[in-house]
C-alpha positions as CSV (number, residue, x, y, z in Angstrom):
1,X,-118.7,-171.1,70.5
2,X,-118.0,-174.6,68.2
3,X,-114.3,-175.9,68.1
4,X,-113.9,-174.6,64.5
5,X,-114.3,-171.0,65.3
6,X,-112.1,-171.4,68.2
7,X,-109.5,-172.9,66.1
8,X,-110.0,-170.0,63.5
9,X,-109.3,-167.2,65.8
10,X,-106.4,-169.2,68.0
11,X,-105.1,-169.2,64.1
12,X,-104.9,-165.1,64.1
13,X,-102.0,-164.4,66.0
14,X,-100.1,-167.0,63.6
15,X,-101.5,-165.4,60.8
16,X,-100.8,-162.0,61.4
17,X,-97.4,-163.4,61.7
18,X,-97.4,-165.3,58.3
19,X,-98.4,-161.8,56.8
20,X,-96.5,-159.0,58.1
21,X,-93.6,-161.3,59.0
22,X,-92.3,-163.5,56.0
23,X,-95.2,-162.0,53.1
24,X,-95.0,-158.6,53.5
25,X,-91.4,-158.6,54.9
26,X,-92.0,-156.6,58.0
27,X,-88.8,-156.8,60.4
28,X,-89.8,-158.3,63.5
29,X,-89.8,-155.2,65.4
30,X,-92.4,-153.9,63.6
31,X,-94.4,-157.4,62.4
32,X,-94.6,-158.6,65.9
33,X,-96.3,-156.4,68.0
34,X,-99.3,-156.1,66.1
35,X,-99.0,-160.1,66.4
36,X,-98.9,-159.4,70.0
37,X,-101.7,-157.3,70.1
38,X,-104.3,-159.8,67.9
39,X,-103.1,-162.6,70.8
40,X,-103.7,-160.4,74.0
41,X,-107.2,-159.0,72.4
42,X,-107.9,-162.5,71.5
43,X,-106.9,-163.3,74.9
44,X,-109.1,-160.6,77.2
45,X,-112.3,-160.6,74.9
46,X,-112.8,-163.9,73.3
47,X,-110.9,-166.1,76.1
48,X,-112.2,-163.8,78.9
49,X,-108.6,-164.1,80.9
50,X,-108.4,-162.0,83.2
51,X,-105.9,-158.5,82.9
52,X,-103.9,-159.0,85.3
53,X,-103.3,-162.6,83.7
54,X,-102.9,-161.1,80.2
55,X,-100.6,-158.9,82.1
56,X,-98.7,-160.7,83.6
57,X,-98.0,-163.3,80.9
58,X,-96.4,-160.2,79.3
59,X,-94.6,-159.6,82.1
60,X,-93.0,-163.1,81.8
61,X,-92.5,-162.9,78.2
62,X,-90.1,-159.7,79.3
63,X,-88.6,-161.6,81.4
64,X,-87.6,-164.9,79.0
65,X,-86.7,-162.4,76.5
66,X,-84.1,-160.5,78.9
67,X,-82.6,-164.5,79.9
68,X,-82.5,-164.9,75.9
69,X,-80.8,-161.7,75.0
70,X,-78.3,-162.4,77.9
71,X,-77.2,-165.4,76.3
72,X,-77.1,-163.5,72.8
73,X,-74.7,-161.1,74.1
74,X,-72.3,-163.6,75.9
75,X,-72.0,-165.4,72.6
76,X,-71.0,-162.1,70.7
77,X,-68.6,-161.5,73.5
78,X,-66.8,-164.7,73.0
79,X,-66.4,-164.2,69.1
80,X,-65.4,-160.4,69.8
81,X,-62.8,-162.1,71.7
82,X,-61.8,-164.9,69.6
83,X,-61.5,-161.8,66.7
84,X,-59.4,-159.6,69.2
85,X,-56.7,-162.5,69.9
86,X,-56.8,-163.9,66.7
87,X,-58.2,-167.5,66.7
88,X,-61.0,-166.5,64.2
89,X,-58.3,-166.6,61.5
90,X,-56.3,-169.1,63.0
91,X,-59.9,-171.2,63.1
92,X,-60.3,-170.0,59.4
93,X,-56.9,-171.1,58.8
94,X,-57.3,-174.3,59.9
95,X,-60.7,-175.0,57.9
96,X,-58.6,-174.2,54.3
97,X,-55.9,-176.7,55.0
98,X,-58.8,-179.8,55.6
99,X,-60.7,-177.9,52.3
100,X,-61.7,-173.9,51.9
101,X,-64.9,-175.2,50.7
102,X,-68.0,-173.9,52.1
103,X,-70.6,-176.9,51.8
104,X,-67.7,-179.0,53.7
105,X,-67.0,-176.3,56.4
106,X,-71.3,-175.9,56.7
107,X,-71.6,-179.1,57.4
108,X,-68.7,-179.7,59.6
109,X,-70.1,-176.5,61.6
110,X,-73.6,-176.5,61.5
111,X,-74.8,-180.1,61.4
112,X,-72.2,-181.9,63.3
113,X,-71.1,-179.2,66.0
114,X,-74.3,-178.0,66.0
115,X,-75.6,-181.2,67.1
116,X,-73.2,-182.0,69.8
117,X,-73.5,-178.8,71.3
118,X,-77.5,-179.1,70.9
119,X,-77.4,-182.3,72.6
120,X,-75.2,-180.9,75.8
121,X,-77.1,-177.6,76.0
122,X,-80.2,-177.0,73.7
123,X,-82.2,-174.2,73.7
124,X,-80.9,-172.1,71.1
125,X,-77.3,-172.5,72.0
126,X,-76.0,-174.1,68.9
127,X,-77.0,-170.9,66.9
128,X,-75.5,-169.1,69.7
129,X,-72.2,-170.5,69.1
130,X,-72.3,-172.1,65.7
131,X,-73.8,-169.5,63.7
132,X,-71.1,-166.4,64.9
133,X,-68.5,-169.2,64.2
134,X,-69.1,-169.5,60.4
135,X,-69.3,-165.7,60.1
136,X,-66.1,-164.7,62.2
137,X,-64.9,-167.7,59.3
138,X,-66.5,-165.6,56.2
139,X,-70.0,-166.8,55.9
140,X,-73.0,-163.5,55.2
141,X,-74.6,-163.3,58.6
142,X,-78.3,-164.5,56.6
143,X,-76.5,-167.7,55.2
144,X,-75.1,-169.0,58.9
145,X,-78.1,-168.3,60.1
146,X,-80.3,-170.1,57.7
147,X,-77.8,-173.2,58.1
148,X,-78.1,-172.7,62.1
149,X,-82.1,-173.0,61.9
150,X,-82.4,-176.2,59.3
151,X,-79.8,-178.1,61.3
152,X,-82.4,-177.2,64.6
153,X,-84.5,-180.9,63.7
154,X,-83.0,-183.8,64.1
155,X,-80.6,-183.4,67.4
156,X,-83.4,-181.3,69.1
157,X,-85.4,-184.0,70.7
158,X,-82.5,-185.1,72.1
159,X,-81.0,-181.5,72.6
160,X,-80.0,-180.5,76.2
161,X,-79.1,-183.8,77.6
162,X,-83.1,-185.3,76.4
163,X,-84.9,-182.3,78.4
164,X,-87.5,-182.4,75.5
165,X,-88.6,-186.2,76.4
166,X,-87.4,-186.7,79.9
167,X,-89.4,-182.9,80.7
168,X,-92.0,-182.3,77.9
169,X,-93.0,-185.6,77.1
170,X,-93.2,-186.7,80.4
171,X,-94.5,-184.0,82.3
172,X,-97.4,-183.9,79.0
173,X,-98.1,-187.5,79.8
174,X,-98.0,-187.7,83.6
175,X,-100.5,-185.1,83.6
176,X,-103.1,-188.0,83.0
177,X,-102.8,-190.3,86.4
178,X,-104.2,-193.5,84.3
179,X,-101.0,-193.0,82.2
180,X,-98.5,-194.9,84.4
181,X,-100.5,-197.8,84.2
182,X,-100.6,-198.0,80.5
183,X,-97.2,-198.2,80.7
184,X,-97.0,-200.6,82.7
185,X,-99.4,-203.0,80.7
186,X,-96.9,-202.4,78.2
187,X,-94.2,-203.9,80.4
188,X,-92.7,-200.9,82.1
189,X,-93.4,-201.1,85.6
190,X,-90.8,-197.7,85.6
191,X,-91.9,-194.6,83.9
192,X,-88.2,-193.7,83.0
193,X,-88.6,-197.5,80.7
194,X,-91.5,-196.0,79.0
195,X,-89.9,-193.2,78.1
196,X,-86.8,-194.8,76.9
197,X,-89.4,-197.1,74.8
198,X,-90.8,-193.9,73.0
199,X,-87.3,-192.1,72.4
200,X,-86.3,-195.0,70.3
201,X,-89.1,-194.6,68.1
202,X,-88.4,-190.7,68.1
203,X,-84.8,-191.7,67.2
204,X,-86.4,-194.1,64.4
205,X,-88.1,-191.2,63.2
206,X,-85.1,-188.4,63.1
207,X,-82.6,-190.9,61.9
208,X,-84.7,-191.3,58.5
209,X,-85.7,-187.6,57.8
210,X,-82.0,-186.4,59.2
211,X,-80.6,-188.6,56.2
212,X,-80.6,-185.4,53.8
213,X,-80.8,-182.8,56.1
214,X,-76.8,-181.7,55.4
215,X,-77.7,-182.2,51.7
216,X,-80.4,-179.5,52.2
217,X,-78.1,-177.2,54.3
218,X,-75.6,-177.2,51.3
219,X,-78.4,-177.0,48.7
220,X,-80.3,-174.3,50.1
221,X,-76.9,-172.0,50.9
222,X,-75.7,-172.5,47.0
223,X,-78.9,-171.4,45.9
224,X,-79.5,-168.6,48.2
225,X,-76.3,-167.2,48.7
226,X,-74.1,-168.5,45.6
227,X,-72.7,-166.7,42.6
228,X,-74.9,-169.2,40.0
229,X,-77.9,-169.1,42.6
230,X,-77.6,-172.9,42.4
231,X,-78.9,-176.0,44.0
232,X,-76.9,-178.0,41.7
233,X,-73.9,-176.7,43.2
234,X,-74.8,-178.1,46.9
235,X,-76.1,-181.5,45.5
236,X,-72.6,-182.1,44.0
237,X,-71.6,-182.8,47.3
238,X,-74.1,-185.3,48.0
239,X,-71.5,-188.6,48.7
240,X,-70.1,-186.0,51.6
241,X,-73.7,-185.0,52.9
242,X,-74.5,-188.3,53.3
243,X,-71.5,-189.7,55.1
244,X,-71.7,-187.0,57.4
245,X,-75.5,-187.7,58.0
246,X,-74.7,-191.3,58.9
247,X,-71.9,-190.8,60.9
248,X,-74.2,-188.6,63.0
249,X,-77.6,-190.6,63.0
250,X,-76.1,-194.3,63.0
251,X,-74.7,-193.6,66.3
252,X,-77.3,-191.4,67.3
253,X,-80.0,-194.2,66.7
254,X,-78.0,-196.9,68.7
255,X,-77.3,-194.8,71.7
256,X,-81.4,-194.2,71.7
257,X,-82.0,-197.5,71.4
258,X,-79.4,-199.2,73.7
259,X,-78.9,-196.2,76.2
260,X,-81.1,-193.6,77.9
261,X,-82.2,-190.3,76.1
262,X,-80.0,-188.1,77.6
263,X,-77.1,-188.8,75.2
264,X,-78.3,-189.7,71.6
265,X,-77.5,-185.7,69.9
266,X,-74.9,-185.1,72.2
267,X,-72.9,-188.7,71.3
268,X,-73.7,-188.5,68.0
269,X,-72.5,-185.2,67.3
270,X,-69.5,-186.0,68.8
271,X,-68.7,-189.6,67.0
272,X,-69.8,-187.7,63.9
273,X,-67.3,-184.8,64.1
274,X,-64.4,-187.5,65.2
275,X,-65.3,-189.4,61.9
276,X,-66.0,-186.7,59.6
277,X,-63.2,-184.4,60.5
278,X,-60.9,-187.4,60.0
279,X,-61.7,-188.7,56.8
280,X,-62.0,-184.8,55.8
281,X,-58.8,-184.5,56.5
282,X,-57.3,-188.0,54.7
283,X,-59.4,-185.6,51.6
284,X,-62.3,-188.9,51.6
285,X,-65.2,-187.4,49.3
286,X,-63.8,-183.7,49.2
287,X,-64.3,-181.9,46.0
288,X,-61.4,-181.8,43.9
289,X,-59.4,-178.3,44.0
290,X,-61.3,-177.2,40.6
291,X,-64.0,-178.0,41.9
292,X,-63.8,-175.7,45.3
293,X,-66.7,-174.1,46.3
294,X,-67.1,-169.8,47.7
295,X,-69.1,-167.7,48.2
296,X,-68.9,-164.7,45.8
297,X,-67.1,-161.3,46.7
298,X,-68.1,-159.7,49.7
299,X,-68.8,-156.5,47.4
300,X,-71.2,-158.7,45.0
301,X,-73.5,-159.6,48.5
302,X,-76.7,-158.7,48.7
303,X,-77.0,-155.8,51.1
304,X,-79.8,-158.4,53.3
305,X,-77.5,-161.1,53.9
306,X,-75.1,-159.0,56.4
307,X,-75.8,-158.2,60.0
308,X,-74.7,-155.6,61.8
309,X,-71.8,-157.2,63.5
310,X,-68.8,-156.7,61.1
311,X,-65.5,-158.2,61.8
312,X,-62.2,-156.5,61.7
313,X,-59.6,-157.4,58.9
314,X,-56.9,-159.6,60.2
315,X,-53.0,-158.9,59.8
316,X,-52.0,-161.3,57.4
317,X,-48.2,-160.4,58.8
318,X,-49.1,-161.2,61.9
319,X,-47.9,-165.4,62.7
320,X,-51.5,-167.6,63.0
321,X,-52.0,-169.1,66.0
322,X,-51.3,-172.6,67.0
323,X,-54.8,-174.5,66.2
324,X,-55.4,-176.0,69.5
325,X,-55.1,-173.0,71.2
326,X,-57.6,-171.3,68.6
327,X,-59.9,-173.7,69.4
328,X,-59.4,-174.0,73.2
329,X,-62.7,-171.8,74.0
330,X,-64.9,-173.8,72.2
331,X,-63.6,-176.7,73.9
332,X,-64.2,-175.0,77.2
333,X,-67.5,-174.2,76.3
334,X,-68.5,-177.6,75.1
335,X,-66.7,-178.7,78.1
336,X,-68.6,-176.6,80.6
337,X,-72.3,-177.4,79.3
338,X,-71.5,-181.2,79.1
339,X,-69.7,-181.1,82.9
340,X,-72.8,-179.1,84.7
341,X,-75.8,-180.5,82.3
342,X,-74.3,-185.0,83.0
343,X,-76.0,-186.4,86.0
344,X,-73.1,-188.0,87.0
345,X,-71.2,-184.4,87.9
346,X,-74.4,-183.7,90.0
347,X,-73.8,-180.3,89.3
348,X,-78.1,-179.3,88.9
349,X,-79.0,-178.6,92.2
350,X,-75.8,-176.6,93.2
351,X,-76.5,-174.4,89.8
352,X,-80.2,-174.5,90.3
353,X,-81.0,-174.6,93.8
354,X,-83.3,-172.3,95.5
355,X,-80.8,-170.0,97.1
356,X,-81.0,-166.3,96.2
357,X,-77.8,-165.9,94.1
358,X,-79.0,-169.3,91.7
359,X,-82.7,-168.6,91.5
360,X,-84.3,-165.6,90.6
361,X,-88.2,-165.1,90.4
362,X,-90.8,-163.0,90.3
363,X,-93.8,-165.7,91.5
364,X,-97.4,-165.4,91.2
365,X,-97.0,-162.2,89.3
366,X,-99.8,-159.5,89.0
367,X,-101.7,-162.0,91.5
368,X,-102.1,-164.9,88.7
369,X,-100.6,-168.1,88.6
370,X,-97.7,-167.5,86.2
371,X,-94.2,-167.4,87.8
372,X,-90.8,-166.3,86.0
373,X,-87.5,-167.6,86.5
374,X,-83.9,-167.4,85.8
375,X,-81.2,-169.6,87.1
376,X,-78.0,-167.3,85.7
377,X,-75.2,-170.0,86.5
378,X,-76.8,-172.6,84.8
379,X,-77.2,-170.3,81.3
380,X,-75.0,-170.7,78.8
381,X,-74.5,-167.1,78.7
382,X,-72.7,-167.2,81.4
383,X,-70.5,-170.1,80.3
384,X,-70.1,-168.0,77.5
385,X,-68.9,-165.3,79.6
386,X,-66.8,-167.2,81.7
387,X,-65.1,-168.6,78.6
388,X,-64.4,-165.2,77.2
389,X,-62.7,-164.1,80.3
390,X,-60.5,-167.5,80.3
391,X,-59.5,-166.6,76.6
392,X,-57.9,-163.3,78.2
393,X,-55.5,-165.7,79.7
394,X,-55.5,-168.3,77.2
395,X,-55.0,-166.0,74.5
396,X,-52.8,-163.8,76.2
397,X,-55.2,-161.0,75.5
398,X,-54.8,-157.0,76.7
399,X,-57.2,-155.9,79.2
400,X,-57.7,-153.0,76.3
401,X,-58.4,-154.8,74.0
402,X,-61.2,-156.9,75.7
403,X,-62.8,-153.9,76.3
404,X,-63.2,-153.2,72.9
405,X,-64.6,-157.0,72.2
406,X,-66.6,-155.8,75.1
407,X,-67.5,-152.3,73.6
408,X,-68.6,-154.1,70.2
409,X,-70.7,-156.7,72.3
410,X,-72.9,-154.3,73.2
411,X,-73.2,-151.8,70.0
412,X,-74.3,-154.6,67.8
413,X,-76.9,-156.4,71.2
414,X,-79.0,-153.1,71.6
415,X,-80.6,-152.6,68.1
416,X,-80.5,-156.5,67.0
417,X,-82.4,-157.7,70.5
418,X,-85.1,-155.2,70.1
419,X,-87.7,-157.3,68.5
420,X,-87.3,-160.1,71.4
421,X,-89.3,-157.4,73.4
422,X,-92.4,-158.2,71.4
423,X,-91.9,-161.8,70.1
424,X,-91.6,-163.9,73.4
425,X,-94.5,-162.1,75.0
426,X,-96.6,-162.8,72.1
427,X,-95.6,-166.5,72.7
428,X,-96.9,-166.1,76.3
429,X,-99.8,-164.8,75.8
430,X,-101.0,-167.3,73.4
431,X,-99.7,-170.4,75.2
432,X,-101.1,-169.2,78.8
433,X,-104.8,-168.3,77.8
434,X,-106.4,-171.1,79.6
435,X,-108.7,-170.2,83.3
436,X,-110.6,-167.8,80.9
437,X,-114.4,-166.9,82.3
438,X,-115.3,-168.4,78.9
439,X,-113.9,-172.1,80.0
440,X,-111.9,-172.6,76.8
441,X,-108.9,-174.6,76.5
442,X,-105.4,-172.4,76.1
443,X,-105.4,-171.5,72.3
444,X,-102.6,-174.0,70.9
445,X,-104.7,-177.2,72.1
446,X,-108.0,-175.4,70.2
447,X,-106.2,-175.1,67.1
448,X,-105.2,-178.7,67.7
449,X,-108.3,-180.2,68.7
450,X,-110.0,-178.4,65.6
451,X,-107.4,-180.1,63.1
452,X,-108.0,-182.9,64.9
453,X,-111.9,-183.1,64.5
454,X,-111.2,-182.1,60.6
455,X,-108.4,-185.1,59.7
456,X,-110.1,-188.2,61.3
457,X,-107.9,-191.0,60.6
458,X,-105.5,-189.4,58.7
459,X,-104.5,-187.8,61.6
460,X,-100.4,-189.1,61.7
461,X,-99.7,-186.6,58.4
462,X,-100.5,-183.7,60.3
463,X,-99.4,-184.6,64.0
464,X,-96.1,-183.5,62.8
465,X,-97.4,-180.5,62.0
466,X,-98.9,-179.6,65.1
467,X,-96.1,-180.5,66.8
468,X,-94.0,-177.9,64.2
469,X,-96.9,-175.2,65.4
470,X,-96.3,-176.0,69.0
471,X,-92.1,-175.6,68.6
472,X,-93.4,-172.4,66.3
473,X,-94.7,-170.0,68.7
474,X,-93.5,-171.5,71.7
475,X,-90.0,-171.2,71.0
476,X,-89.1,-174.8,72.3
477,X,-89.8,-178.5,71.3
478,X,-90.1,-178.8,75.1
479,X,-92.9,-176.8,75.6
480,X,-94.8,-178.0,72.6
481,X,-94.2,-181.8,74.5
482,X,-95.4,-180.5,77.5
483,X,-99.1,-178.9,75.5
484,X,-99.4,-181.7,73.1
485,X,-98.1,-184.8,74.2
486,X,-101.3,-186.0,76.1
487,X,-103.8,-184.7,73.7
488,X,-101.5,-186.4,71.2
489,X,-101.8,-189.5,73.0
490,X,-105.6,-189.3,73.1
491,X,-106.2,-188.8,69.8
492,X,-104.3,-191.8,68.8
493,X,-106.6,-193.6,71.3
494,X,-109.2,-192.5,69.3
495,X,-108.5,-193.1,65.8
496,X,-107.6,-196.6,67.1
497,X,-104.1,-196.3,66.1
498,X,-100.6,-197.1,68.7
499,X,-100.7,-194.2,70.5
500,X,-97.1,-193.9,71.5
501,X,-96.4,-193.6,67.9
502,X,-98.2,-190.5,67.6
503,X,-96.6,-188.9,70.7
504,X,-93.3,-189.6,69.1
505,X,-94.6,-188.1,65.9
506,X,-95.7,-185.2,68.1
507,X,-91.7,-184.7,69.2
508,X,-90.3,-184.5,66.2
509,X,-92.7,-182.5,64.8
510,X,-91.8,-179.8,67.6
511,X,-88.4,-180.6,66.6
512,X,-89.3,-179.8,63.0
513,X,-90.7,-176.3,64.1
514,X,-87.9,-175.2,65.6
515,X,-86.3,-174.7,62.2
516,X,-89.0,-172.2,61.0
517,X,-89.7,-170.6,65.1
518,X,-90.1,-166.8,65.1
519,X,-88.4,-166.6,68.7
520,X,-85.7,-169.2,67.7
521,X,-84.7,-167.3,64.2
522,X,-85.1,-164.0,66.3
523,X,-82.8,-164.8,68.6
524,X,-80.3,-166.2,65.9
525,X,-80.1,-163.2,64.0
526,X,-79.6,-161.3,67.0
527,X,-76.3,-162.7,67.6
528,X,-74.4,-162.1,64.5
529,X,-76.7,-158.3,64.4
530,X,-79.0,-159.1,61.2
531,X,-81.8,-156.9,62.1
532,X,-85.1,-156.9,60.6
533,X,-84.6,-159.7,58.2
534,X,-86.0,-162.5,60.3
535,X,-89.2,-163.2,57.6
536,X,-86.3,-164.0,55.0
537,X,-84.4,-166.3,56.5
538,X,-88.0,-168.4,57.3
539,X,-88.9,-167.6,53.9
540,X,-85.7,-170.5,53.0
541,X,-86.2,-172.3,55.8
542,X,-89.9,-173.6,55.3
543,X,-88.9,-176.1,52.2
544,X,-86.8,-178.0,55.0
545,X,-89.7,-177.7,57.6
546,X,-92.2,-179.4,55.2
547,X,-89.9,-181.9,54.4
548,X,-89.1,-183.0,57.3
549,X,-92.9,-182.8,59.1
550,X,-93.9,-184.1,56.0
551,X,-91.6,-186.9,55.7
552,X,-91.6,-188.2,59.3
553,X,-95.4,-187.6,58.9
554,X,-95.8,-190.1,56.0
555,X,-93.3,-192.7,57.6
556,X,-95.5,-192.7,61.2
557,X,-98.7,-193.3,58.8
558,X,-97.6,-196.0,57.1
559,X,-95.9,-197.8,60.7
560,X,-99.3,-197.3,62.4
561,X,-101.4,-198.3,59.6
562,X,-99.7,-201.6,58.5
563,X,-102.3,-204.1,59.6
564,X,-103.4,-202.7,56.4
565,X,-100.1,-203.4,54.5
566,X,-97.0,-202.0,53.6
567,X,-98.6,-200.7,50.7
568,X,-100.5,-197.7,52.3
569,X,-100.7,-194.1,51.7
570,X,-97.8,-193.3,54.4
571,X,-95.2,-195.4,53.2
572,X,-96.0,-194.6,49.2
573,X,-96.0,-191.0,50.2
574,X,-92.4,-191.0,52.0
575,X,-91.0,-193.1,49.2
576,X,-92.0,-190.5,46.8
577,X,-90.0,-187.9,49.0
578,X,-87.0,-190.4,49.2
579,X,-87.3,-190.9,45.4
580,X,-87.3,-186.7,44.5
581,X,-84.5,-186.1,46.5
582,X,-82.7,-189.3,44.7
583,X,-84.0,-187.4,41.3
584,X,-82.5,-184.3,42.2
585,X,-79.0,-185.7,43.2
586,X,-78.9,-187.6,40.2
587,X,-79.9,-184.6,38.0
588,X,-78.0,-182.2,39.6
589,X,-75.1,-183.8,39.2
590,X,-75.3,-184.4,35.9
591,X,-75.7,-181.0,35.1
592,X,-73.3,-179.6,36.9
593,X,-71.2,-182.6,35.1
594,X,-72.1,-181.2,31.9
C-alpha cells in the first residue's frame, strides 16, 4: 500500500476526533470511543497487529488512565482542603490587595506558576494545581482551564526537570548508533553536550513565540468569558503581559544557554513570579481602579463554563487567615516535586526503584511486548495527598471536616474521569501499532513520513506541526520526542538543511500540541469536574496552537534557510505574525481608549 494512503487512514482516528469531538460537540465520553474503535480496527485489519497486541495496548491505556485520574483526584483533595480551612479565601484575599483584576491574577497563576511548577514536575501537573487554584479564587471552571492548556507551550520542553529533551530527544536520537558520532564531529565528544547544544536552540525558539503567550491568555479569557465578549479588553493589558513574558523567558533563555536543561522552566518560573509579584505589588503596570477588570455575575454564566465541582460560600465573619499560612501547601507541594525530581537530592532511585511497594507492573501483557507501570511515590498525586494531610495540621483542620473535602473529592472524580477510560487507550493503540504482519511503521511516523514526502523543502513550516500531532494524541511532548526526533533528524538530512534545527523545531512543536491534546484537556477538566465540554475548550485553544507552531515554524525556516538571505519566506512570514499582534495591541487599545 503507497505512503499516502497509509498516511490517510493513520489520519482517521484524528479525524473522527476533529468531528465528533470539537465540530459536532460530542463530550469525550461519547466522541472517544468511536475514536477508539476506528484506531483498534485500523490497527487489527489494515496494520495486521496482532489481538492480543491490540489488546493489550488497551490494557495499558487502562492503566495510564487509572495513574492519571489518581493524580486528578489528589489535586481536588488538596483544594477541598484548602476550601474546608479557609485559605481559598485567604488566597483570594490576598490576590485583591496586589489587584482584584483577573488578566493580572491569570497571568500571575497560569503563566508564571504554571511554569515553575511545569518545570519541577510536568506532565499535566500545572493544570492539576493551577487550574483548581483560579476556580477555588472565582474563575468558571471552562475559563481556568482554557488558561491552564495555552500556558502548556513554552515551559513544556523544559517541564519536569528537561525529561522532554534529556528522555525523548535523546532516547529518539540514540536509537540511531551513527548518532553519537555526529555529535561528536560537531565537537561534543559527550552526548549530554549535544543535548545541551540543541536545548539552547529549543529555548531560542520558545523564548520568541512565549513573548505573547500571556497576552493571548488574557485576550482569549475577555473574549470568551467577559461581559463585552472582548479581546480589546485583554490587550489593554499588554505593557503587563509583556513584562511578565520577559521576566519568565529572559531568564529562562540564559539558564538554557549557560546551564543544563533540567532547570530553564523551573528557574524561570520562579525568577518570573519573584519579579512580577513584586512590581505587582509596588502597582508597576496595573490597571487603574476604573479600569479593573471581572468576570460578570456568576448568575449571567453560561451554563458550559462551570464544572461540576462547586465551592462552598465562605463566612465573611469569619477572620481571613494569615497569608503565608494560606499558601503554605502550595509551597509544600512545590517544595516536594523540586526536592525528589533535583539530582542533587538523589531521591530517583529510592522513589523509583524496583522494589514491590515503588514499582508496580504488569510486563509483557497479553504475551506482547508492551509493559505498564506505575511508580506511586514519585506521582504528584501523592504529593498531593501528602500535602492535604499536612494542611490538617497546618491548618488546624477537624478530622470531620477532611472527611467531607474527602467525600466531595470523590463525588465530583467519578463522573468527570469517565472519558479518560476511552481517551488514553485510543492514544495507545495508535502510537503502539508497529510489528504488524503487514510490516508498516506505527501510524504517527506514516502520517509523518507522508507530509514529509508532500512538503519537500518546505518542510521546517510543518515540522512544528507534526511535532503538535505527536504531543496531540500522545498526551506528552516526551513521547512525541521519543517517535519523531530521529525521523526528524533525517529529514533534515535530506532536504539538506541543519538537522539539529529541525529536531528542535520537532520539540516545540510537541510542546505546542500539548495546548490543544485531547488527553491533556481531558484530564484538566477532570479536576475542577467540567464534564463533557472538552471539544469547547480546544475549540479556544487552537488560535494559540497555530500561532505558536506557526510562528516558531516560520522562525526555524528562515534560520535554516539563510545561505539564501535574511529575506526568505520564514523570516517574512514570522514578522508578519509579530506585526498582527503589534496591529492588534495598538488597535485594541485605542478602542477601548475611545
Amino acid at each position: 500500500m503507497s505512503t499516502g494512503i497509509l498516511a490517510l487512514l493513520s489520519l482517521l482516528p484524528i479525524i473522527s476526533v476533529a468531528v465528533f469531538l470539537v465540530l459536532l460537540r460530542w463530550p469525550a465520553s461519547r466522541a472517544m470511543p468511536i475514536a477508539y474503535v476506528v484506531a483498534a480496527a485500523l490497527a487489527f485489519f489494515v496494520w495486521q497487529v496482532p489481538a492480543n497486541k491490540v489488546l493489550a495496548a488497551s490494557a495499558n491505556g487502562l492503566w495510564v488512565a487509572g495513574t492519571l485520574i489518581y493524580i486528578i483526584f489528589g489535586a481536588i483533595l488538596l483544594l477541598n482542603t484548602l476550601q474546608q480551612s479557609g485559605a481559598i479565601r485567604a488566597i483570594r484575599r490576598g490576590f485583591s490587595d496586589i489587584t482584584p483584576d483577573r488578566r493580572i491574577q491569570v497571568i500571575i497563576i497560569a503563566w508564571l506558576f504554571g511554569s515553575f511548577i511545569e518545570g519541577s514536575a510536568g506532565f499535566g501537573t500545572p493544570a492539576a494545581v493551577a487550574v483548581p487554584l483560579m476556580v477555588g479564587l472565582g474563575f468558571p471552571a471552562m475559563a481556568a482551564v482554557v488558561a491552564g492548556m495555552i500556558i502548556q507551550s513554552t515551559p513544556v520542553s523544559f517541564g519536569a526537570m528537561g525529561t522532554p529533551i534529556m528522555v525523548g530527544v535523546n532516547t529518539g536520537l540514540s536509537a540511531d548508533p551513527e548518532m553519537a558520532a555526529y555529535a561528536a564531529q560537531l565537537g561534543y565528544a559527550e552526548w549530554d553536550g549535544f543535548l545541551a547544544f540543541i536545548a539552547t536552540k529549543i529555548a531560542l525558539l520558545h523564548a520568541i513565540a512565549g513573548t505573547f503567550i500571556p497576552l493571548l491568555v488574557v485576550g482569549v479569557m475577555t473574549r470568551f468569558f467577559g461581559k463585552n465578549k472582548s479581546f480589546a479588553e485583554g490587550f489593554q493589558v499588554w505593557k503587563f503581559a509583556l513584562f511578565a513574558a520577559f521576566a519568565m523567558t529572559i531568564p529562562y533563555l540564559l539558564v538554557a544557554t549557560y546551564f543544563r536543561p533540567e532547570f530553564p522552566s523551573l528557574i524561570g518560573g520562579l525568577v518570573g513570579l519573584a519579579v512580577v509579584v513584586s512590581a505587582a505589588k509596588a502597582g508597576f503596570l496595573l490597571p487603574k481602579e476604573d479600569e479593573i477588570w471581572d468576570f460578570d455575575d456568576k448568575e449571567n454564566w453560561d451554563e458550559e463554563w462551570t464544572g461540576s465541582m462547586q465551592l462552598d460560600a465562605e463566612d465573611e465573619a469569619t477572620p481571613v487567615m494569615n497569608i503565608v499560612r494560606a499558601w503554605s501547601p502550595y509551597l509544600f507541594v512545590a517544595g516536594l516535586l523540586v526536592i525528589t525530581r533535583l539530582p542533587y537530592f538523589n531521591l530517583e532511585p529510592v522513589l523509583r526503584g524496583p522494589g514491590i511497594l515503588t514499582t508496580w507492573s504488569w510486563r509483557e501483557i497479553f504475551g506482547s511486548d508492551i509493559t505498564a507501570s506505575f511508580q506511586p511515590f514519585w506521582s504528584p498525586g501523592t504529593i498531593f495527598i501528602i500535602v492535604s494531610l499536612i494542611t490538617l495540621a497546618l491548618h488546624s483542620l477537624k478530622v470531620s471536616e477532611y472527611k467531607i473535602a474527602l467525600g466531595k473529592s470523590f463525588k465530583t472524580l467519578v463522573p468527570a474521569s469517565m472519558a479518560l477510560v476511552f481517551t488514553v487507550p485510543m492514544v495507545q493503540v495508535f502510537i503502539n501499532s508497529s510489528g504488524g504482519a503487514a510490516g508498516y511503521e506505527q501510524m504517527p511516523l506514516v502520517l509523518a513520513e507522508g507530509v514529509a514526502n508532500l512538503t519537500g523543502s518546505a518542510w521546517p513550516f510543518f515540522s512544528t506541526f507534526i511535532g503538535g500531532l505527536g504531543a496531540f494524541v500522545a498526551g506528552s511532548n516526551t513521547v512525541s520526542n521519543m517517535m519523531f526526533s530521529l525521523f526528524q533528524f533525517g529529514v533534515g538530512e535530506r532536504i539538506m538543511a541543519d538537522p539539529t534545527w529541525i529536531v528542535a523545531l520537532q520539540a516545540v512543536g510537541g510542546a505546542s500540541g500539548n495546548i490543544i491534546c485531547v488527553h491533556n484537556v481531558v484530564a484538566a477538566s477532570a479536576v475542577v469536574g467540567l464534564i463533557g465540554k472538552e471539544g469547547a475548550v480546544i475549540r479556544k485553544t487552537l488560535m494559540p496552537f497555530f500561532y505558536y507552531a506557526l510562528l516558531t515554524g516560520s522562525v526555524g525556516y528562515g534560520i535554516v534557510n539563510m545561505s539564501t538571505g535574511v529575506i526568505n519566506a520564514g523570516f517574512i512570514l514570522a514578522a508578519l505574525i509579530f506585526a498582527t499582534m503589534i496591529y492588534f495591541i495598538i488597535r485594541f487599545n485605542r478602542s477601548g481608549a475611545s
